[in-house]
Structure formats: structure tokens, C-alpha cells
Backbone of each chain as nested JSON, in Angstrom:
{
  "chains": [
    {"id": "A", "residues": [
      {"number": 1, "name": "UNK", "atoms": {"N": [-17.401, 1.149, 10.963], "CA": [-16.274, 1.69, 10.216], "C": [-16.701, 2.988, 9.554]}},
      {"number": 2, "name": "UNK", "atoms": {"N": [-15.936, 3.927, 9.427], "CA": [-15.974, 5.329, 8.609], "C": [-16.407, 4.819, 7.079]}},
      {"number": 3, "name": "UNK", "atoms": {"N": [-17.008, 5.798, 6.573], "CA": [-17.68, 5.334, 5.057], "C": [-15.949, 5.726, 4.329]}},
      {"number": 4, "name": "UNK", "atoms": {"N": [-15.868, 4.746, 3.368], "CA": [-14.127, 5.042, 2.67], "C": [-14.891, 5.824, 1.579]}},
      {"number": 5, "name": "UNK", "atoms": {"N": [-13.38, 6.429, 0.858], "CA": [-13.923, 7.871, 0.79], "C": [-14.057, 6.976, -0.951]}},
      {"number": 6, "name": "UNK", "atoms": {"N": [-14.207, 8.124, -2.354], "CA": [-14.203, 7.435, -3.31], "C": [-12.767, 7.256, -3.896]}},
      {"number": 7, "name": "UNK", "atoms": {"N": [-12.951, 6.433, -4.578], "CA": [-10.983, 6.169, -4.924], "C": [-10.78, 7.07, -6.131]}},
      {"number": 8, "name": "UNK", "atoms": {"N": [-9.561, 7.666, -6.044], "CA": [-8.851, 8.04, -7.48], "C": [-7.653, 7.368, -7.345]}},
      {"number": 9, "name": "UNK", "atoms": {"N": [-7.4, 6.955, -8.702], "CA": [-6.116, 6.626, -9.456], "C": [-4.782, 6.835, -8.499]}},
      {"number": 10, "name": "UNK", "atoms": {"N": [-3.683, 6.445, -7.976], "CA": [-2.662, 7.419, -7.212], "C": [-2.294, 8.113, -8.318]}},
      {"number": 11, "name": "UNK", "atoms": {"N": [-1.71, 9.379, -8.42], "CA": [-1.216, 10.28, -9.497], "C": [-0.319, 11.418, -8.843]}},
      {"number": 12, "name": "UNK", "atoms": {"N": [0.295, 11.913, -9.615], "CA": [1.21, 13.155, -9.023], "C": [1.507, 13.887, -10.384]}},
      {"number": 13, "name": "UNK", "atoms": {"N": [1.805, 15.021, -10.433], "CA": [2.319, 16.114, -10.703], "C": [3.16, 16.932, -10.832]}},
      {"number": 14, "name": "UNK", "atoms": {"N": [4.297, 17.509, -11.735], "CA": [5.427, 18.258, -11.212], "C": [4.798, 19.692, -11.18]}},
      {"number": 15, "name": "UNK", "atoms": {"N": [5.037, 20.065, -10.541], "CA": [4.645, 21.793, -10.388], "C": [5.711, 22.858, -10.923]}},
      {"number": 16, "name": "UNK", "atoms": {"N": [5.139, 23.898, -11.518], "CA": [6.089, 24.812, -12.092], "C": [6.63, 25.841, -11.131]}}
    ]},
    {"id": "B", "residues": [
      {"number": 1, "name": "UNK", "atoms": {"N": [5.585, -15.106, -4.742], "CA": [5.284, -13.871, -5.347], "C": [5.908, -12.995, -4.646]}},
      {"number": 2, "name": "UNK", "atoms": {"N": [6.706, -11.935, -5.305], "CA": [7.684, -11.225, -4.395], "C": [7.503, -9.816, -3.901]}},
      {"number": 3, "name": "UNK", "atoms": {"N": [8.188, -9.749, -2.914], "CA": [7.645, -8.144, -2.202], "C": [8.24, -7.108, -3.017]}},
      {"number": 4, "name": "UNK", "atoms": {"N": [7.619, -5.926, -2.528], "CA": [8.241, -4.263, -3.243], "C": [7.96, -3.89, -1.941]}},
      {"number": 5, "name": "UNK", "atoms": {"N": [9.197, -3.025, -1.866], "CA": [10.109, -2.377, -1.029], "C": [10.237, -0.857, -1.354]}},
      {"number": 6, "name": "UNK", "atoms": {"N": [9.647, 0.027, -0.386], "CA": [10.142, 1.659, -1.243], "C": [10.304, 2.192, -0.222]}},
      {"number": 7, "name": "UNK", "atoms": {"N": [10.954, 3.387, -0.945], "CA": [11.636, 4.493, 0.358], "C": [11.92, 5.429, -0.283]}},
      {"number": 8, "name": "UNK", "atoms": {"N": [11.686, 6.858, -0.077], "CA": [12.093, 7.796, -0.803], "C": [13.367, 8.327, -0.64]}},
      {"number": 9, "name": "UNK", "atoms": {"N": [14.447, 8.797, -1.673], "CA": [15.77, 8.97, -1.163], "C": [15.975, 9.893, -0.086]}},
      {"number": 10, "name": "UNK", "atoms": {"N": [16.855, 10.051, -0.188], "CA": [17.535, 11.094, 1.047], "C": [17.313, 12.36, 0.382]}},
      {"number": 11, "name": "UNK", "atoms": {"N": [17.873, 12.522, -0.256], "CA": [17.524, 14.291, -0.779], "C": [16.365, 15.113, -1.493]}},
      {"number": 12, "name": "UNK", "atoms": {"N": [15.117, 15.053, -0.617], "CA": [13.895, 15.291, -0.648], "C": [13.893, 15.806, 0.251]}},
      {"number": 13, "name": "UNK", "atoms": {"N": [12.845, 16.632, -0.196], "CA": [11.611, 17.255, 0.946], "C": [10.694, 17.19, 1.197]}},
      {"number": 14, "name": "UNK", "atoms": {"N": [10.032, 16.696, 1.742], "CA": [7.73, 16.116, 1.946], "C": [7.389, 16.709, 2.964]}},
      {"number": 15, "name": "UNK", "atoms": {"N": [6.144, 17.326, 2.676], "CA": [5.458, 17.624, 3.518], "C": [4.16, 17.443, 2.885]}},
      {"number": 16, "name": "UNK", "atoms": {"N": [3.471, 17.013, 4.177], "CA": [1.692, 17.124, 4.099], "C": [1.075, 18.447, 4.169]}},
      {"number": 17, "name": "UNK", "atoms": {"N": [0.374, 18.688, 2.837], "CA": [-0.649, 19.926, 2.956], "C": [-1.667, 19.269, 2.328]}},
      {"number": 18, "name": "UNK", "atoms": {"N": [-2.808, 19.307, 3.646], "CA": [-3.683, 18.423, 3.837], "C": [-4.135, 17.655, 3.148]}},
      {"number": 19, "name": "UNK", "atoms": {"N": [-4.607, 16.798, 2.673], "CA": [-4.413, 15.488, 2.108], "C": [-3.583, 15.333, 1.0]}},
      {"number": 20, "name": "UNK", "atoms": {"N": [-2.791, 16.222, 0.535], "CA": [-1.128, 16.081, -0.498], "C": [-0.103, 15.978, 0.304]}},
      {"number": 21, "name": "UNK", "atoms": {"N": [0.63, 15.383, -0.311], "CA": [1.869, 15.269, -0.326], "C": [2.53, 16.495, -1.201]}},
      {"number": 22, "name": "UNK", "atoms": {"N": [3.566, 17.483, -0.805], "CA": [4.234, 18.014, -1.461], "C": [5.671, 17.544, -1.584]}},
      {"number": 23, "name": "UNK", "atoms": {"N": [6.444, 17.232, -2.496], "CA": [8.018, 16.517, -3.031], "C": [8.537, 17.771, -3.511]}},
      {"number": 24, "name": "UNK", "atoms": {"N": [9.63, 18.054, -2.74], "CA": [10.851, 18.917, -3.696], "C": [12.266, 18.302, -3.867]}},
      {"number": 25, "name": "UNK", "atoms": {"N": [12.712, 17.893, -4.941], "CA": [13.831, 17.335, -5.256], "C": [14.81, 17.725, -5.345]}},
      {"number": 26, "name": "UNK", "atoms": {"N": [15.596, 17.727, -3.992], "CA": [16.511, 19.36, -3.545], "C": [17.553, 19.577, -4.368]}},
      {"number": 27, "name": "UNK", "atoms": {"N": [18.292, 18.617, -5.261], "CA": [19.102, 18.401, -6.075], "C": [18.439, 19.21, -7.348]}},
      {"number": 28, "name": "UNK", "atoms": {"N": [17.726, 19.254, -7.683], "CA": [17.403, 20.006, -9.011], "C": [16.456, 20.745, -8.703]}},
      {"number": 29, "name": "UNK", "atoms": {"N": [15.71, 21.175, -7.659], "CA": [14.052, 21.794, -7.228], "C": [13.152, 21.464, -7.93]}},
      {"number": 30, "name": "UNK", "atoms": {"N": [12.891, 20.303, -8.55], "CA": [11.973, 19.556, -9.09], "C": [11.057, 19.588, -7.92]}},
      {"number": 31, "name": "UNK", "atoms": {"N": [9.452, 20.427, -8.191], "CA": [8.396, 19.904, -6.919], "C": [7.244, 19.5, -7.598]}},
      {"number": 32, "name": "UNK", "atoms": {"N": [6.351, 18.315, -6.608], "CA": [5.743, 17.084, -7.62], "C": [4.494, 17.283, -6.404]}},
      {"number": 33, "name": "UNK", "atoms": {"N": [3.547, 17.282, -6.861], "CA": [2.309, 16.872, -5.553], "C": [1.576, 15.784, -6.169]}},
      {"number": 34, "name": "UNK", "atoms": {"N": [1.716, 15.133, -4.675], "CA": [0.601, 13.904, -4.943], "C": [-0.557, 13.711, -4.794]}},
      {"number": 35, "name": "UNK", "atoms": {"N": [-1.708, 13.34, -5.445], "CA": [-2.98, 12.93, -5.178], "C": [-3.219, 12.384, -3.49]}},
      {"number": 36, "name": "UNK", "atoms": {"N": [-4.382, 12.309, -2.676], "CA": [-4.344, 11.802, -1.464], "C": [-4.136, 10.573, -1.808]}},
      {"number": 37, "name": "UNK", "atoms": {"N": [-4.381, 9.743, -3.037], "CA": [-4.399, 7.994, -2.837], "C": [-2.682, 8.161, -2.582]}},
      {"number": 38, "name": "UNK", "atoms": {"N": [-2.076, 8.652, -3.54], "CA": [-0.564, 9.041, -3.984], "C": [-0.138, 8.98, -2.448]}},
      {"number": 39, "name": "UNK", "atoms": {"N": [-0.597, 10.022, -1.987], "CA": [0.093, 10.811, -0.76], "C": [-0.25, 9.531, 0.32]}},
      {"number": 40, "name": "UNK", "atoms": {"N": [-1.03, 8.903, 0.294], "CA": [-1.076, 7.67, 1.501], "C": [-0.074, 6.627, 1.167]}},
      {"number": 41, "name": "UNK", "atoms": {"N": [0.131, 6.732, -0.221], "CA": [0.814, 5.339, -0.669], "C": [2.932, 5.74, -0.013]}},
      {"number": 42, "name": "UNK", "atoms": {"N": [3.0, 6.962, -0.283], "CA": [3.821, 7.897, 0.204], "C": [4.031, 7.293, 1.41]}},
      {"number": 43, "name": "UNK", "atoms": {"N": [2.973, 8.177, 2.274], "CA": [3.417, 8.243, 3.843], "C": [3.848, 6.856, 4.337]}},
      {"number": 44, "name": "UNK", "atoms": {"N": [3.626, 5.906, 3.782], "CA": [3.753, 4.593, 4.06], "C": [5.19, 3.935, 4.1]}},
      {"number": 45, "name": "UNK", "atoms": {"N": [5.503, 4.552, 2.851], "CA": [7.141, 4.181, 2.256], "C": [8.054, 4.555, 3.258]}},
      {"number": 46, "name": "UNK", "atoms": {"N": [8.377, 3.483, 4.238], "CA": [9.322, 3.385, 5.428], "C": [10.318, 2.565, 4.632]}},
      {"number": 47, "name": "UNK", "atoms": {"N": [10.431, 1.923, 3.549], "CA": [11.622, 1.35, 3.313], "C": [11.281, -0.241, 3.987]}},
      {"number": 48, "name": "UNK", "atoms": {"N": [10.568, -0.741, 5.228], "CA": [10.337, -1.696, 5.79], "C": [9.153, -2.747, 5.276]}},
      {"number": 49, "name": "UNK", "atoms": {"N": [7.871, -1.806, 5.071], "CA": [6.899, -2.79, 5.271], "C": [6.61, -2.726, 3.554]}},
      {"number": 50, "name": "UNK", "atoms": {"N": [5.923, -3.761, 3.302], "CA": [5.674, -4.144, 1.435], "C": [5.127, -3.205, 1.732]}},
      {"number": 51, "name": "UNK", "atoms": {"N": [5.327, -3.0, 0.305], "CA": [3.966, -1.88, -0.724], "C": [2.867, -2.881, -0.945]}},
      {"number": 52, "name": "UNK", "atoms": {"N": [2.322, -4.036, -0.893], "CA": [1.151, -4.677, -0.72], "C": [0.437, -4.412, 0.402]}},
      {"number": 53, "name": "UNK", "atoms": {"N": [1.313, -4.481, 2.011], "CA": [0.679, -4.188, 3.034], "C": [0.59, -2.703, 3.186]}},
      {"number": 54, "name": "UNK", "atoms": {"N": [0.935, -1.828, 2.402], "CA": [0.951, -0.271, 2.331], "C": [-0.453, 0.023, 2.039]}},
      {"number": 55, "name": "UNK", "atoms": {"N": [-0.377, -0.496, 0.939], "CA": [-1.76, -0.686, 0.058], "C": [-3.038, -1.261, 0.599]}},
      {"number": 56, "name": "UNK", "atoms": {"N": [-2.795, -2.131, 1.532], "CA": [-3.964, -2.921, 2.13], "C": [-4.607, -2.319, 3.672]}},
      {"number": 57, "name": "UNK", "atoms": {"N": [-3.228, -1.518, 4.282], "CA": [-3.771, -0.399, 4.925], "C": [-3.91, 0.998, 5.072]}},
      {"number": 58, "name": "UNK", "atoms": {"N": [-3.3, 1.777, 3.748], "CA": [-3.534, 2.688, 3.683], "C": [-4.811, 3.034, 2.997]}},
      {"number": 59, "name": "UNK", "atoms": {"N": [-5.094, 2.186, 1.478], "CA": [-5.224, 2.48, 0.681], "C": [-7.02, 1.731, 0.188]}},
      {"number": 60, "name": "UNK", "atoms": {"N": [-6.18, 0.403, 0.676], "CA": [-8.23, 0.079, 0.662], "C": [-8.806, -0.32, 1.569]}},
      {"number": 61, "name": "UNK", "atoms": {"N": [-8.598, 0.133, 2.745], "CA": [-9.137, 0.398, 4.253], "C": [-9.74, 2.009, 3.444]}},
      {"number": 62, "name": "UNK", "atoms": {"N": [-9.328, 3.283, 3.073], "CA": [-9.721, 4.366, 2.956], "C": [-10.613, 4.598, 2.084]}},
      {"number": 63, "name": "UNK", "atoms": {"N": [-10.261, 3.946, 0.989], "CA": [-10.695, 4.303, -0.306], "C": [-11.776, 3.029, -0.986]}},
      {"number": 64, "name": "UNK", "atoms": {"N": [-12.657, 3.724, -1.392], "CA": [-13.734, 2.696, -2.075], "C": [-13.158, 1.693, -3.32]}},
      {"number": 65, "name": "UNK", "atoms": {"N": [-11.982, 0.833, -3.041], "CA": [-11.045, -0.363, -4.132], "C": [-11.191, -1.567, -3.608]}},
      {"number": 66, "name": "UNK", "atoms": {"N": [-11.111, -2.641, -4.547], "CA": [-10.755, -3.654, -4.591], "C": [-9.146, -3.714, -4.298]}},
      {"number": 67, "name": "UNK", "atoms": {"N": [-8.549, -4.353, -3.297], "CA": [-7.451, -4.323, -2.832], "C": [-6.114, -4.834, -4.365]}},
      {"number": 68, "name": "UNK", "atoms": {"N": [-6.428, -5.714, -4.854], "CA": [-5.492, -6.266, -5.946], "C": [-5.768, -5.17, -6.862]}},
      {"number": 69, "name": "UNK", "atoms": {"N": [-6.464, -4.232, -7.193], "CA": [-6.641, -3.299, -8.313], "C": [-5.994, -1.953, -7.504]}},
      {"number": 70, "name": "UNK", "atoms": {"N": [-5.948, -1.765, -6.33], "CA": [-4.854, -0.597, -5.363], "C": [-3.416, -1.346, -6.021]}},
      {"number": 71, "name": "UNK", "atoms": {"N": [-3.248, -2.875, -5.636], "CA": [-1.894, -2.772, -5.567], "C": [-1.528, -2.442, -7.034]}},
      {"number": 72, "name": "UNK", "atoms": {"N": [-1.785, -3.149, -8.132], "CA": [-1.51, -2.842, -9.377], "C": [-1.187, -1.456, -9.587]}},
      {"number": 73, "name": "UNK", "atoms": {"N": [-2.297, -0.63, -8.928], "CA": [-2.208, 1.157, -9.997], "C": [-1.122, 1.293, -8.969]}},
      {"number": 74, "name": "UNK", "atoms": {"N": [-0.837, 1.479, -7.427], "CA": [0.615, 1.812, -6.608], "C": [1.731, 1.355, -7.456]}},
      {"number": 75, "name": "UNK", "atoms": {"N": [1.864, 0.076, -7.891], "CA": [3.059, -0.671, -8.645], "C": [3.21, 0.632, -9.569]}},
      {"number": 76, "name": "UNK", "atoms": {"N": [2.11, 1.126, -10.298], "CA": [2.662, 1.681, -11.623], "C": [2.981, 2.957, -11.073]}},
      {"number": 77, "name": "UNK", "atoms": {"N": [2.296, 3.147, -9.743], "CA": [2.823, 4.907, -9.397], "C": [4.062, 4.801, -8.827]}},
      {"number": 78, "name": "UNK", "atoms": {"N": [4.766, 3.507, -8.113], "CA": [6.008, 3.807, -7.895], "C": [7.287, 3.479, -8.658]}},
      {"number": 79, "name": "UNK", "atoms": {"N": [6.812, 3.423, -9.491], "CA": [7.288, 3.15, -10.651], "C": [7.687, 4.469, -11.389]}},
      {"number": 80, "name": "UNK", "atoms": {"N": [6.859, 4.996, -11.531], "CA": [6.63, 6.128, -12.349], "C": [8.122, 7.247, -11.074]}},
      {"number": 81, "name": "UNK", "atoms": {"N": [7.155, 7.044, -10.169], "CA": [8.259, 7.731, -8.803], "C": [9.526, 7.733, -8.951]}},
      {"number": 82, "name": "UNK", "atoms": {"N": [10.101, 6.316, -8.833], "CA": [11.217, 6.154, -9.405], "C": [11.835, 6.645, -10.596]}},
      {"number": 83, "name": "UNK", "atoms": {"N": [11.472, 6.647, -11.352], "CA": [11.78, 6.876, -12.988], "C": [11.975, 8.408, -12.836]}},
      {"number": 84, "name": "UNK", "atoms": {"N": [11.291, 8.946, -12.247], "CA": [11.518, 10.364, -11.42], "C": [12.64, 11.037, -10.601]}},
      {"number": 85, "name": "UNK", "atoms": {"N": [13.132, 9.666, -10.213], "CA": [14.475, 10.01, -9.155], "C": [14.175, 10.31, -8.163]}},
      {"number": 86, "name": "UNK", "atoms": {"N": [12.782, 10.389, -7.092], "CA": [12.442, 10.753, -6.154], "C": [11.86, 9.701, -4.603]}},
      {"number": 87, "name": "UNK", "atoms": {"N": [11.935, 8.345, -5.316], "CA": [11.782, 6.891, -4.635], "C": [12.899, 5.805, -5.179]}},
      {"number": 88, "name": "UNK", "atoms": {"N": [13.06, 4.916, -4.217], "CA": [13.507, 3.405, -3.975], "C": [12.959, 2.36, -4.169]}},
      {"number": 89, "name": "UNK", "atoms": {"N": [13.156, 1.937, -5.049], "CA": [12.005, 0.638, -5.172], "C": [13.39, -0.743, -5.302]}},
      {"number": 90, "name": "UNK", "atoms": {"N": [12.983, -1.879, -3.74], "CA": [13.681, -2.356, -4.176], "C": [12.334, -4.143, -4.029]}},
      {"number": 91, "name": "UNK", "atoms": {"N": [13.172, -5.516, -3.738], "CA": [12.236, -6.494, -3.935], "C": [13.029, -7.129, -2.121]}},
      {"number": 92, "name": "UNK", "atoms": {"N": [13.591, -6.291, -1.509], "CA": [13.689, -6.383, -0.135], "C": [14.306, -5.117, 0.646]}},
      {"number": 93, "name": "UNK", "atoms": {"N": [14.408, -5.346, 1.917], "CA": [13.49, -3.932, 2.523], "C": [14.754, -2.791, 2.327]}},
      {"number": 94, "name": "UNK", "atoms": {"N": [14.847, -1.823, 2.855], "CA": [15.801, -0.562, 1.922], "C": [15.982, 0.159, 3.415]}},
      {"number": 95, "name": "UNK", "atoms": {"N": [17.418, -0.292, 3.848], "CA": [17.721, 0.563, 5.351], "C": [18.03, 1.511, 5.165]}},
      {"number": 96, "name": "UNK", "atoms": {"N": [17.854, 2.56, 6.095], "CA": [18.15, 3.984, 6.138], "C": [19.525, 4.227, 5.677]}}
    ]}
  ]
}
């Protein structure tokens, strides 16, 4: 198997 | 224990720039980018398959998680999505 990558949080952003 | 169901509405725009998700919310031009965990949990949202099994193959197949600690933080991101006006969250599946 592919090495999994490191985890972040799910998150999003509104952009200006 | 019951399923979650998502789908993003109809009046959006997504596109992948490379591992984001970009959202424009054509109704107001609200634009939102997602993290890659975000953006997998995204690409997933057919409206058909749980957000548990979203999570179990998008999310900790990829990513270095404990699968029950993916689904929890997704719950709160589509959540958050919603509250946004930009997803469907229902507790069965969400036809086109």
C-alpha cells in the first residue's frame, strides 16, 4: 500500500 | 445507528485545484476552499453513499486516522457546510 499521507483536520475557508 | 447522506446543492461551482476543492456559491459569490481531507470528503458527496463509507474510503485509506475519529471531525465539517448553504445533509440518500 502507498504510505497515507499525514492527516489534517477537514477545514475550509471563505476567500475574499 | 443512522446514516448521513450529503450532496452539495445545485447552485455551486467545484472544481479541483490540485488537492483543493474550490466552492463558489453562485447565488451570492461566496468562494470557500477546502483542505485536501475537506476536498476528499467533498468529492465523495454523491448524495448516495454514507458519509461513514466516504470517510472509510476516502479519508482513512489516505490519511494517517483512526477511522471513527475521520468520521466524527467530517460530521462536524458537514455540518459546518451546511450551515453555509453550500451542502445537503440528509439521514437518507438525496436524489438529484
Amino acid at each position: 500500500n502507498p504510505p497515507r499521507k499525514p492527516y489534517q483536520k477537514p477545514s475550509y475557508r471563505q476567500e475574499k | 445507528m443512522s446514516e448521513l447522506y450529503v450532496r452539495p446543492i445545485r447552485d455551486i461551482a467545484a472544481r479541483m485545484l490540485g488537492e483543493e476543492v474550490i466552492v463558489m456559491a453562485v447565488r451570492d459569490s461566496r468562494v470557500f476552499s477546502l483542505n485536501p481531507t475537506a476536498s476528499a470528503i467533498w468529492s465523495g458527496a454523491d448524495g448516495v453513499t454514507p458519509l461513514r463509507e466516504i470517510v472509510a474510503r476516502r479519508v482513512a485509506c489516505e490519511f494517517e486516522v483512526d477511522a471513527d475519529a475521520a468520521y466524527q471531525d467530517a460530521v462536524a465539517l458537514v455540518e459546518e457546510l451546511a450551515r453555509e448553504g453550500i451542502l445537503q445533509i440528509s439521514d437518507g440518500p438525496i436524489p438529484e
